[in-house]
PyMOL Python script that loads the backbone (N, CA, C, O; Angstrom):
from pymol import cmd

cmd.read_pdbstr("""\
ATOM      1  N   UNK A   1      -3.386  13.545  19.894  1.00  0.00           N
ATOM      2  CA  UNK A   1      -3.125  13.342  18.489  1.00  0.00           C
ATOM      3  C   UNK A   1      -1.991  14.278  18.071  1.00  0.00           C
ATOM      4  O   UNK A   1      -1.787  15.396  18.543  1.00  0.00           O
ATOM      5  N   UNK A   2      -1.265  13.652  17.099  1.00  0.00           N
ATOM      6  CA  UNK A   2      -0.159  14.827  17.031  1.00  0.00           C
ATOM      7  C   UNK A   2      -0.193  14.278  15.216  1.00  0.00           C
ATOM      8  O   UNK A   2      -0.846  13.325  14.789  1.00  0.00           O
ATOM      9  N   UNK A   3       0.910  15.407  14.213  1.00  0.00           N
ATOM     10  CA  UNK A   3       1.045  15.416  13.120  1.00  0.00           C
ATOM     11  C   UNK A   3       1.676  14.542  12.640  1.00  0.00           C
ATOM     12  O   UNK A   3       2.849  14.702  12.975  1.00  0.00           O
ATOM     13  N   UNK A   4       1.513  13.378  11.809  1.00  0.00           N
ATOM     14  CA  UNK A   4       2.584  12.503  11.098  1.00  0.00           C
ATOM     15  C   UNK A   4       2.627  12.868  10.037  1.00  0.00           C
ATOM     16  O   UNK A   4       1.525  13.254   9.650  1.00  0.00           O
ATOM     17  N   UNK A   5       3.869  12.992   8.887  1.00  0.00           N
ATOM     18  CA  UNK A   5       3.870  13.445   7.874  1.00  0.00           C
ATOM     19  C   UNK A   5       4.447  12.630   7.009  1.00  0.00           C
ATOM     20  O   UNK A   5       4.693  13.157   5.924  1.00  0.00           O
ATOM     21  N   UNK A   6       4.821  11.243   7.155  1.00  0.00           N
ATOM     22  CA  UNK A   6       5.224  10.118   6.355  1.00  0.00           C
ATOM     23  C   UNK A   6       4.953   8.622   6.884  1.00  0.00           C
ATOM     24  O   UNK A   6       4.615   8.309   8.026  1.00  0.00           O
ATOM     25  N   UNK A   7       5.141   7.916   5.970  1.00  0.00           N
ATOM     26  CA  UNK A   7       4.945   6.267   6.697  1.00  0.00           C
ATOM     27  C   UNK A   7       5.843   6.108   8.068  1.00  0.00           C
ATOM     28  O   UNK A   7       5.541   5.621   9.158  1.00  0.00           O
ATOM     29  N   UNK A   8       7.406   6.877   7.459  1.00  0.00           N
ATOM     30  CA  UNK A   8       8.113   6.292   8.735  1.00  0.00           C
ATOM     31  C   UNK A   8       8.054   6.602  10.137  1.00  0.00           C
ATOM     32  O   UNK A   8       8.419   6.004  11.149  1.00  0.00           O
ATOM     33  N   UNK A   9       7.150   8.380   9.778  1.00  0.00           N
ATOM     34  CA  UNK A   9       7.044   8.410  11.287  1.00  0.00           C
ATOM     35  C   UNK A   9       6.072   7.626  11.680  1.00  0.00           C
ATOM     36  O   UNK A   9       6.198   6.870  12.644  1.00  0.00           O
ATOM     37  N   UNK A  10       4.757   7.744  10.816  1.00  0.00           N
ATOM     38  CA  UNK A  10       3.822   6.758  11.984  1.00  0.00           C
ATOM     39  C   UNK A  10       4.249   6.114  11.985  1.00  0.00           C
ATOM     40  O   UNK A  10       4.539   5.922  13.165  1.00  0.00           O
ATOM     41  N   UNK A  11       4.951   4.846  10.986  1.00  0.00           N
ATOM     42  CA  UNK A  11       5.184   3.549  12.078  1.00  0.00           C
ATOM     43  C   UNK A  11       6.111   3.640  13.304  1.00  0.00           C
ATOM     44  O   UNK A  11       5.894   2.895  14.260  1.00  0.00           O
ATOM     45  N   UNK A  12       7.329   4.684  13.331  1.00  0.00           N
ATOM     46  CA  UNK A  12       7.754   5.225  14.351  1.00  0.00           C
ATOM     47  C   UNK A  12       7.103   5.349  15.153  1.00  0.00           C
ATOM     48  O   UNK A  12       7.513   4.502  15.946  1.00  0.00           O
ATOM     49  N   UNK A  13       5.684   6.191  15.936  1.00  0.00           N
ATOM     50  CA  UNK A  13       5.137   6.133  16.697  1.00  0.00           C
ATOM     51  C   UNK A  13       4.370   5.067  16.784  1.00  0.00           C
ATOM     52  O   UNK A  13       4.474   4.517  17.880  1.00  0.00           O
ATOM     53  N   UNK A  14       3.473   4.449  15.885  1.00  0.00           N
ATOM     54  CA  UNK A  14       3.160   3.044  16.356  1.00  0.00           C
ATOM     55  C   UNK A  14       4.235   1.956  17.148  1.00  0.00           C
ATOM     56  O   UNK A  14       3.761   1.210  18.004  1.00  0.00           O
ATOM     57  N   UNK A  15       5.179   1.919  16.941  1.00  0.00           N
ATOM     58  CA  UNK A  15       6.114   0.975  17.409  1.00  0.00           C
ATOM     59  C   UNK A  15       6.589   1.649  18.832  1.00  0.00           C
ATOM     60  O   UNK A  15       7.122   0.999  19.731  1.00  0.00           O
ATOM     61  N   UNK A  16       6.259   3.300  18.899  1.00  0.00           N
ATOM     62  CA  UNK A  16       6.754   3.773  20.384  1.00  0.00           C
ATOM     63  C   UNK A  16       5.640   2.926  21.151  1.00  0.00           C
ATOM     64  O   UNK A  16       6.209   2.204  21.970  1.00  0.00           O
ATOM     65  N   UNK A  17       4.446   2.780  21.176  1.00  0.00           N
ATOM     66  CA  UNK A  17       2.599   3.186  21.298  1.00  0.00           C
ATOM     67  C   UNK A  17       2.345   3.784  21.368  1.00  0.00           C
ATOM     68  O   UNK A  17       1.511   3.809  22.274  1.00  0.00           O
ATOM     69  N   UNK A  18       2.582   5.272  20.587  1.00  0.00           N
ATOM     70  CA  UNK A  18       1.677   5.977  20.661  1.00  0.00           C
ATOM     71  C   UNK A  18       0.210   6.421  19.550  1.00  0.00           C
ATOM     72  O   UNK A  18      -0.439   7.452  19.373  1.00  0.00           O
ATOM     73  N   UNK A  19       0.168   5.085  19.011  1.00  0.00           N
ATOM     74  CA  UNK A  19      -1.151   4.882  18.303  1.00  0.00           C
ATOM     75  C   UNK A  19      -1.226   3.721  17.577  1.00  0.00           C
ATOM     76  O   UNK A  19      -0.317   2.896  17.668  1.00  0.00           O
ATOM     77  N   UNK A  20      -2.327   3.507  16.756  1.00  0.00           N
ATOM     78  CA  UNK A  20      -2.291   2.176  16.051  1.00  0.00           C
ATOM     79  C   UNK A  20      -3.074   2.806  14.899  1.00  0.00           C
ATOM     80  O   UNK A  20      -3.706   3.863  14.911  1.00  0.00           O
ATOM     81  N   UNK A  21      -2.820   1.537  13.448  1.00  0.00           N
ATOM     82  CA  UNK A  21      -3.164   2.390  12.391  1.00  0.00           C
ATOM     83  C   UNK A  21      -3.887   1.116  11.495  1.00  0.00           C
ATOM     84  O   UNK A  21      -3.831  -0.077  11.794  1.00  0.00           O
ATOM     85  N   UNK A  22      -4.673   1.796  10.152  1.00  0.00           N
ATOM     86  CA  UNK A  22      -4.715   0.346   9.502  1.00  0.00           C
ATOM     87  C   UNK A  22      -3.517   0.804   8.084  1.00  0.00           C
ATOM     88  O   UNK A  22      -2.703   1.727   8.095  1.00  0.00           O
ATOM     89  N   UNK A  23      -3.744  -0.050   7.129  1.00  0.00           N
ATOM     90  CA  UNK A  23      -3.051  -0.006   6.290  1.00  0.00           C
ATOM     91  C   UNK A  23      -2.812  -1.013   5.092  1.00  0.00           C
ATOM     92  O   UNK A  23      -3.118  -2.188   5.299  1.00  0.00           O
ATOM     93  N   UNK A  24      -2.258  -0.639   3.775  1.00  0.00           N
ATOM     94  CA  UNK A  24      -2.205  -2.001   3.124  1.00  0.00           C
ATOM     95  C   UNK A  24      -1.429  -2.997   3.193  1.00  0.00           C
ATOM     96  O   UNK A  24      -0.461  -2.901   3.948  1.00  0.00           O
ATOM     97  N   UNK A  25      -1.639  -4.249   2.416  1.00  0.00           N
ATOM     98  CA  UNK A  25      -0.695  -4.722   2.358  1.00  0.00           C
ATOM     99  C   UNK A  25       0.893  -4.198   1.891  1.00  0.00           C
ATOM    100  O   UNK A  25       1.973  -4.574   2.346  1.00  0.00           O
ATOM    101  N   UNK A  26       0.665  -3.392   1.029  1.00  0.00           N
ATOM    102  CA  UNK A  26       2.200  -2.704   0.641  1.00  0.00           C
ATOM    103  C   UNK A  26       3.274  -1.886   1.578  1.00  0.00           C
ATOM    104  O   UNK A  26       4.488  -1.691   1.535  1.00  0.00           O
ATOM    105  N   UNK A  27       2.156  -1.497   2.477  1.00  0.00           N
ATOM    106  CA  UNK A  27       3.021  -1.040   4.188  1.00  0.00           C
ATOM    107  C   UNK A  27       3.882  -1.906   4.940  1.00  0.00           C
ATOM    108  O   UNK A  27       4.604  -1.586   5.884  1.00  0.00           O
ATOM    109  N   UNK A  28       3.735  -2.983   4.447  1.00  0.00           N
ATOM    110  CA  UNK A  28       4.045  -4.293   5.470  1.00  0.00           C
ATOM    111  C   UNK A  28       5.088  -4.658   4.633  1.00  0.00           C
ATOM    112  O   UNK A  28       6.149  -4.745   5.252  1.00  0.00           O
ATOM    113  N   UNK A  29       5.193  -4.969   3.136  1.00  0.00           N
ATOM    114  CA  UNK A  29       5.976  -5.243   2.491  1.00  0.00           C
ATOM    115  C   UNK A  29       7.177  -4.501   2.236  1.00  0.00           C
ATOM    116  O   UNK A  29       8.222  -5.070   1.921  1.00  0.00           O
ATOM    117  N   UNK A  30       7.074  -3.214   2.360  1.00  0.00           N
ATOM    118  CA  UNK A  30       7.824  -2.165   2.278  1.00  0.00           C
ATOM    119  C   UNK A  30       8.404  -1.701   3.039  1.00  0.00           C
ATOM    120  O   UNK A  30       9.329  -1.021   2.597  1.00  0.00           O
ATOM    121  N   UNK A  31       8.277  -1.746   4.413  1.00  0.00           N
ATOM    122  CA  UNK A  31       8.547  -0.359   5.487  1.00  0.00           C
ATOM    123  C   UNK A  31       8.627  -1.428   7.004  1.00  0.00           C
ATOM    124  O   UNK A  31       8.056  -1.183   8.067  1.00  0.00           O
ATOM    125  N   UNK A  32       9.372  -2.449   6.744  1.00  0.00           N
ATOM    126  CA  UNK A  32       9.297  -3.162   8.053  1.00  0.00           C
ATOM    127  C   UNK A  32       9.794  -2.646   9.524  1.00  0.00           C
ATOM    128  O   UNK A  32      10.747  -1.867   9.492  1.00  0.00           O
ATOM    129  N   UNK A  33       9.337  -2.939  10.638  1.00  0.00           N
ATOM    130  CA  UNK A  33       9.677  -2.572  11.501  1.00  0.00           C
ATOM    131  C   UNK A  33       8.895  -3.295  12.771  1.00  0.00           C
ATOM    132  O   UNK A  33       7.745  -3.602  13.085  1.00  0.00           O
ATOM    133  N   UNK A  34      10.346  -3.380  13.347  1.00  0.00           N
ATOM    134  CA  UNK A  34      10.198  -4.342  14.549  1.00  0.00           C
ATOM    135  C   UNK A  34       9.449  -3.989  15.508  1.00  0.00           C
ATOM    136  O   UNK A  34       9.489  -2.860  15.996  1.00  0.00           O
ATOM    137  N   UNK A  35       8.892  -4.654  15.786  1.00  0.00           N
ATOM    138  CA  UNK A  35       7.733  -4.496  17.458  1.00  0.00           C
ATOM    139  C   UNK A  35       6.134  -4.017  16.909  1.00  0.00           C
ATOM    140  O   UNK A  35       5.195  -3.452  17.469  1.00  0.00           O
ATOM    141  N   UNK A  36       6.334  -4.501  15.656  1.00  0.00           N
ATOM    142  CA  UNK A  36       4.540  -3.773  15.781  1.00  0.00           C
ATOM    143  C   UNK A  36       3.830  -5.243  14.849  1.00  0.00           C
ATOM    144  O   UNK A  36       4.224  -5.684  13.769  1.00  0.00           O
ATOM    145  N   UNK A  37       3.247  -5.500  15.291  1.00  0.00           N
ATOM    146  CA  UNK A  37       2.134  -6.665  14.775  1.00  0.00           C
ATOM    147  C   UNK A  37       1.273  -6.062  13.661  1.00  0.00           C
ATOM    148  O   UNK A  37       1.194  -4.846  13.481  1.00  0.00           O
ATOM    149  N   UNK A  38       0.496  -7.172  12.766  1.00  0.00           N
ATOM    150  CA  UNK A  38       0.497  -6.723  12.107  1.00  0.00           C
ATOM    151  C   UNK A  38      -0.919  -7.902  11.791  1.00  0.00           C
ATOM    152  O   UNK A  38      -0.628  -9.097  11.756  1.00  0.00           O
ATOM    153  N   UNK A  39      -2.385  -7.492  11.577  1.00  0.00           N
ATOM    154  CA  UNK A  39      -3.379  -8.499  11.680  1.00  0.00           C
ATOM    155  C   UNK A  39      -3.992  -8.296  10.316  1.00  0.00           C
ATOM    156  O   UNK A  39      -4.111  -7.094  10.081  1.00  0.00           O
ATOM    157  N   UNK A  40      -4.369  -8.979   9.459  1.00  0.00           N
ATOM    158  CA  UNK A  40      -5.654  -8.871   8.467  1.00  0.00           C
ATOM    159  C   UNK A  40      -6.272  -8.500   8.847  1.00  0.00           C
ATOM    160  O   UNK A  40      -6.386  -8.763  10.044  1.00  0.00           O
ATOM    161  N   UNK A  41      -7.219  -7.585   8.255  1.00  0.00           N
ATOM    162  CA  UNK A  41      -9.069  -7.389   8.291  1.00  0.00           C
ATOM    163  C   UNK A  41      -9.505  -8.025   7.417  1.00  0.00           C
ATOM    164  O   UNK A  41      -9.329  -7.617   6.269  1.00  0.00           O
ATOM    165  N   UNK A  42     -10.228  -9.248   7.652  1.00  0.00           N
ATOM    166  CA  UNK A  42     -10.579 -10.215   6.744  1.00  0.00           C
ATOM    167  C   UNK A  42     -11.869  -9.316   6.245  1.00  0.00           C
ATOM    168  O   UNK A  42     -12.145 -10.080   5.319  1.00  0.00           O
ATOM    169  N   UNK A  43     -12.620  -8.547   6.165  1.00  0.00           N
ATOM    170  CA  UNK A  43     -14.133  -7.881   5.589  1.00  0.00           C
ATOM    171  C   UNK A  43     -13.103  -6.400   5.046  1.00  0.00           C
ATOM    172  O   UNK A  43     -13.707  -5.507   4.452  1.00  0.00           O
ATOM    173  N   UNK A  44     -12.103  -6.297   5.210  1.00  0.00           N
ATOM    174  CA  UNK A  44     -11.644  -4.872   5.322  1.00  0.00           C
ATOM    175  C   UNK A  44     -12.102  -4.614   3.210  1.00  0.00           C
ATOM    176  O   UNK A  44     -12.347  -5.457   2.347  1.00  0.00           O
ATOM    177  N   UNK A  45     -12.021  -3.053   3.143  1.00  0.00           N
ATOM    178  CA  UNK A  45     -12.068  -2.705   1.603  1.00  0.00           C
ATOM    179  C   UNK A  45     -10.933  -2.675   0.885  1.00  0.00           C
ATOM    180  O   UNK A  45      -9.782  -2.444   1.257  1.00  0.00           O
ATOM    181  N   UNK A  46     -11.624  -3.086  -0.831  1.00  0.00           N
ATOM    182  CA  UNK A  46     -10.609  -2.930  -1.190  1.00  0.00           C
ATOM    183  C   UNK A  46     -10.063  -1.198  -2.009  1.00  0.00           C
ATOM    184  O   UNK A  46     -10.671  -0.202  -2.402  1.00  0.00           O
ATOM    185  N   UNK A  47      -8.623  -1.626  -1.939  1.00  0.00           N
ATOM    186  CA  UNK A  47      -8.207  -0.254  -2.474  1.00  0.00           C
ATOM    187  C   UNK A  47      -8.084  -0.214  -4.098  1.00  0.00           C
ATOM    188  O   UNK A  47      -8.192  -1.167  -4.870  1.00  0.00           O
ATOM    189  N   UNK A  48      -7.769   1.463  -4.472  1.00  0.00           N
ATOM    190  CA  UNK A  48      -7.818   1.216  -5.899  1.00  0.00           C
ATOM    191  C   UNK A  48      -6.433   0.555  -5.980  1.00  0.00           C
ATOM    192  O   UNK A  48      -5.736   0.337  -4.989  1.00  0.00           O
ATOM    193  N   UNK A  49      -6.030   0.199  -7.474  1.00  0.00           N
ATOM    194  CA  UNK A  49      -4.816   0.142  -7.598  1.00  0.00           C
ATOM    195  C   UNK A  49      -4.460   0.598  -9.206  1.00  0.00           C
ATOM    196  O   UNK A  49      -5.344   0.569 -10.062  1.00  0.00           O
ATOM    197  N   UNK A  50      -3.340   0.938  -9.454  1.00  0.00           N
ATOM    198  CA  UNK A  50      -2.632   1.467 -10.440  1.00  0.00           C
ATOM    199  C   UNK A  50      -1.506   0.856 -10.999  1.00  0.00           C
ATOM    200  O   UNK A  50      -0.506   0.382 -10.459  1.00  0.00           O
ATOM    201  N   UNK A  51      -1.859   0.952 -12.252  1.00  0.00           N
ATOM    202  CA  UNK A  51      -0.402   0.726 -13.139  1.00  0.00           C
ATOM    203  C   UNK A  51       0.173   1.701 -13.528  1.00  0.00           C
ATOM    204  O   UNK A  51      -0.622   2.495 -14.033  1.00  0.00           O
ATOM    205  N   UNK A  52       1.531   2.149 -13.545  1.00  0.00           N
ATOM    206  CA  UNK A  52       2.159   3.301 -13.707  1.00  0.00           C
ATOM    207  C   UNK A  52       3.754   3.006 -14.456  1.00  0.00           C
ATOM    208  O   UNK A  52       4.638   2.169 -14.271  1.00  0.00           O
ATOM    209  N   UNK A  53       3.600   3.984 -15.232  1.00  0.00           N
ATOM    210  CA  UNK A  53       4.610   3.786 -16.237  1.00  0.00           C
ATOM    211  C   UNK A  53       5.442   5.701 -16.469  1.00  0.00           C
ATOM    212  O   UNK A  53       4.833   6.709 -16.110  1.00  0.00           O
ATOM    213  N   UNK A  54       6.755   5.737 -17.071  1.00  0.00           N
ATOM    214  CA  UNK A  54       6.916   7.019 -16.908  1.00  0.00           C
ATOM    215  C   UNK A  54       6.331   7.154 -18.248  1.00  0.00           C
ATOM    216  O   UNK A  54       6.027   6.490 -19.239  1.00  0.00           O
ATOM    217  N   UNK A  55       6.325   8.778 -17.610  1.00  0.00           N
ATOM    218  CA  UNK A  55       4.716   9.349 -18.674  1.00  0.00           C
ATOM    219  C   UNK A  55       5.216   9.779 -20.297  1.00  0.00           C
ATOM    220  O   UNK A  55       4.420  10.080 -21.187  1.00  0.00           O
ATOM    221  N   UNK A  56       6.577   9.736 -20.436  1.00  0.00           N
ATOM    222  CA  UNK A  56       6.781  10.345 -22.197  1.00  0.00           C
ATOM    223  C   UNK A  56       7.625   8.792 -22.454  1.00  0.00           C
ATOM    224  O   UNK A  56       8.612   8.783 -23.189  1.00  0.00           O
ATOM    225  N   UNK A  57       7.185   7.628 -21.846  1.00  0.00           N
ATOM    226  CA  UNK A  57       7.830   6.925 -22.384  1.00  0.00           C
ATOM    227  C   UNK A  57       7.053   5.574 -21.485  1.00  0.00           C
ATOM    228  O   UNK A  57       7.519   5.037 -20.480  1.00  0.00           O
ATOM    229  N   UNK A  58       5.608   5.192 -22.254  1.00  0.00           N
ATOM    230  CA  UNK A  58       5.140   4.289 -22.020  1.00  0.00           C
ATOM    231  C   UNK A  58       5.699   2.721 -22.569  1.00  0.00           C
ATOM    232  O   UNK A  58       6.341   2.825 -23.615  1.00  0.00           O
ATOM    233  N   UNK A  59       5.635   2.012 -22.311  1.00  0.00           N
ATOM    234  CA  UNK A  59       5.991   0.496 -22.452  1.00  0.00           C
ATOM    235  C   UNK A  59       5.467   0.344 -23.630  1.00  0.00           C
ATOM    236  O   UNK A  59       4.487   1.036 -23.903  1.00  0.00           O
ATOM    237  N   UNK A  60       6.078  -0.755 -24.781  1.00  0.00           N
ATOM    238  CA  UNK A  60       4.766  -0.897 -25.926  1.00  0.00           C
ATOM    239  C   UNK A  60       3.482  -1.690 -25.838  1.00  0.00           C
ATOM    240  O   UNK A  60       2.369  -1.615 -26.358  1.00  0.00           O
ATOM    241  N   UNK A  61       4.126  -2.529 -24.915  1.00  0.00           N
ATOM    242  CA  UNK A  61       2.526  -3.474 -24.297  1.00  0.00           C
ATOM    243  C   UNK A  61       2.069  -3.012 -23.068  1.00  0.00           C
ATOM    244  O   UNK A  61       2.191  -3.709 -22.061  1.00  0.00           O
ATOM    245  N   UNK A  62       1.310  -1.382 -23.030  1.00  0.00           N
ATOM    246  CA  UNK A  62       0.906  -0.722 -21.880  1.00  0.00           C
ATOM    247  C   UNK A  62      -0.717  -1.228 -21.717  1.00  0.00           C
ATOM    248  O   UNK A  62      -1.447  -1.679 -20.835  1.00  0.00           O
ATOM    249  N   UNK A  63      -0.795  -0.827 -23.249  1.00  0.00           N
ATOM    250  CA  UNK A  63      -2.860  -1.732 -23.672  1.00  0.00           C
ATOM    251  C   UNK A  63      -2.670  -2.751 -22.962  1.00  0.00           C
ATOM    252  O   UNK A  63      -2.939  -2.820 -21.762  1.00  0.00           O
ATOM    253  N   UNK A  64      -2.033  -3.915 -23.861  1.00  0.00           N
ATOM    254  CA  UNK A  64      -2.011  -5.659 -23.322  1.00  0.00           C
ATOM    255  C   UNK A  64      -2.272  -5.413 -21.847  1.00  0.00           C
ATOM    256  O   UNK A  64      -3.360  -5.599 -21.302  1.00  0.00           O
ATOM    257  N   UNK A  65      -0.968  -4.896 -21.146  1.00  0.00           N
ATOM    258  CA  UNK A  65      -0.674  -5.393 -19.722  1.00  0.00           C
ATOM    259  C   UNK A  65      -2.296  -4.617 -18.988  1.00  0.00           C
ATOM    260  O   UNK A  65      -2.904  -5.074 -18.021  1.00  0.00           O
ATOM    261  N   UNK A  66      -2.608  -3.608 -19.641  1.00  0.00           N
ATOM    262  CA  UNK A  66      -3.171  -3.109 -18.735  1.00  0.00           C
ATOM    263  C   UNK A  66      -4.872  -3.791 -18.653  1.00  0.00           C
ATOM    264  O   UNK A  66      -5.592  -3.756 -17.655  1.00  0.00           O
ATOM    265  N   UNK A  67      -5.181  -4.318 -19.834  1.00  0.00           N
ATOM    266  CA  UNK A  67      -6.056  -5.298 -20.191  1.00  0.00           C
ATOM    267  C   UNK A  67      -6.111  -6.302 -19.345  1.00  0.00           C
ATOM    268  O   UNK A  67      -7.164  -6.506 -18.740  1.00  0.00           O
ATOM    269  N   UNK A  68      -5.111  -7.030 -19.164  1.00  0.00           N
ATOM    270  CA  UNK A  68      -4.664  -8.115 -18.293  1.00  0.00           C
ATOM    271  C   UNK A  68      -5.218  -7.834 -16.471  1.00  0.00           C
ATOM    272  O   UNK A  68      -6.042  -8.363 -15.726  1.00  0.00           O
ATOM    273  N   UNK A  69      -4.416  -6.929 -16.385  1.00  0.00           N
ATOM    274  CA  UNK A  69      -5.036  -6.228 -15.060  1.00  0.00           C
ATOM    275  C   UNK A  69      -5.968  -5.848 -14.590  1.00  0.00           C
ATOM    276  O   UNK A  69      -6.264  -6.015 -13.407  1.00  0.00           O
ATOM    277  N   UNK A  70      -6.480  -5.389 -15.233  1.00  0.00           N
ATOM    278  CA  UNK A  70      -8.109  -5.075 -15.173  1.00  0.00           C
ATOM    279  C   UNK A  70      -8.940  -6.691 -15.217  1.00  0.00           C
ATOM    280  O   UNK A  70     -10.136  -6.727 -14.925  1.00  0.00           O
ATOM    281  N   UNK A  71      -8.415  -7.600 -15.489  1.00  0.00           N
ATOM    282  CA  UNK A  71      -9.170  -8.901 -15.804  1.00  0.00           C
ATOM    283  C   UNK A  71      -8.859  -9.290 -14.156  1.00  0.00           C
ATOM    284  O   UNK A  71      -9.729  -9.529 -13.319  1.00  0.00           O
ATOM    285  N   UNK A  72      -7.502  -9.285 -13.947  1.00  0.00           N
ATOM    286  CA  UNK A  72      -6.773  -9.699 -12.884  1.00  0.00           C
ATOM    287  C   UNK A  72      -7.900  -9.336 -11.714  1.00  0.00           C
ATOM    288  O   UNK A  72      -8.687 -10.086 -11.136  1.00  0.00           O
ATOM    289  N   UNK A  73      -7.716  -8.123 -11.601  1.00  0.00           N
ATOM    290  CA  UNK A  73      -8.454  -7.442 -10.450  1.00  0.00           C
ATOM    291  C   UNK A  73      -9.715  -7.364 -10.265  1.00  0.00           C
ATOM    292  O   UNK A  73     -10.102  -7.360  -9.096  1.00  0.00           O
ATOM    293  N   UNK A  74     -10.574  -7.292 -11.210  1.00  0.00           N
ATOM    294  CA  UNK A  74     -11.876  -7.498 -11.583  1.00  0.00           C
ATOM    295  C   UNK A  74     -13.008  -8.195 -11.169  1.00  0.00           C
ATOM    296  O   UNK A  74     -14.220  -8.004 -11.264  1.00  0.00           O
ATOM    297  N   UNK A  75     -11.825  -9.621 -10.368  1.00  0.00           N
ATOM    298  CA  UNK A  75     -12.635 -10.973 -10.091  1.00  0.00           C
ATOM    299  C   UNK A  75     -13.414 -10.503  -8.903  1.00  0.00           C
ATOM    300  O   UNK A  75     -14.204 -11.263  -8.343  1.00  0.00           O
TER     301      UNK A  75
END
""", "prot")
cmd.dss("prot")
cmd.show_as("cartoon", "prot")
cmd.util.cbc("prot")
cmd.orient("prot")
């Protein structure tokens, strides 16, 4: 086992083999890289998720949207 200290190295070492990892969907969307497969866990958990806005300067429909989301995710 050795220290990874960002996405890119592990997937760096995943793609050497020197390990395998799980991860979200947003890893996959974000951070592509060739030679490493990439499977669902169809039972896998779910994660939290967040809406984020900068903090001295929220959106005016932060309530609405965030209302919405919570409905969204909820199911």
């Amino acid at each position: 086992m050795r220290a990874i200290h960002d996405v890119d190295g592990w997937l760096d070492a995943i793609a050497a083999g020197q390990g395998v990892g799980t991860t979200s969907e947003a890893t996959i969307a974000h951070h592509q890289r060739a030679g490493i497969a990439h499977r669902r866990i169809g039972d896998g958990p779910c994660i939290p998720v967040r809406l984020a806005w900068r903090r001295d300067a929220p959106p005016p429909a932060a309530a609405v949207l965030a209302e919405l989301l919570g409905e969204l995710y909820d199911r």
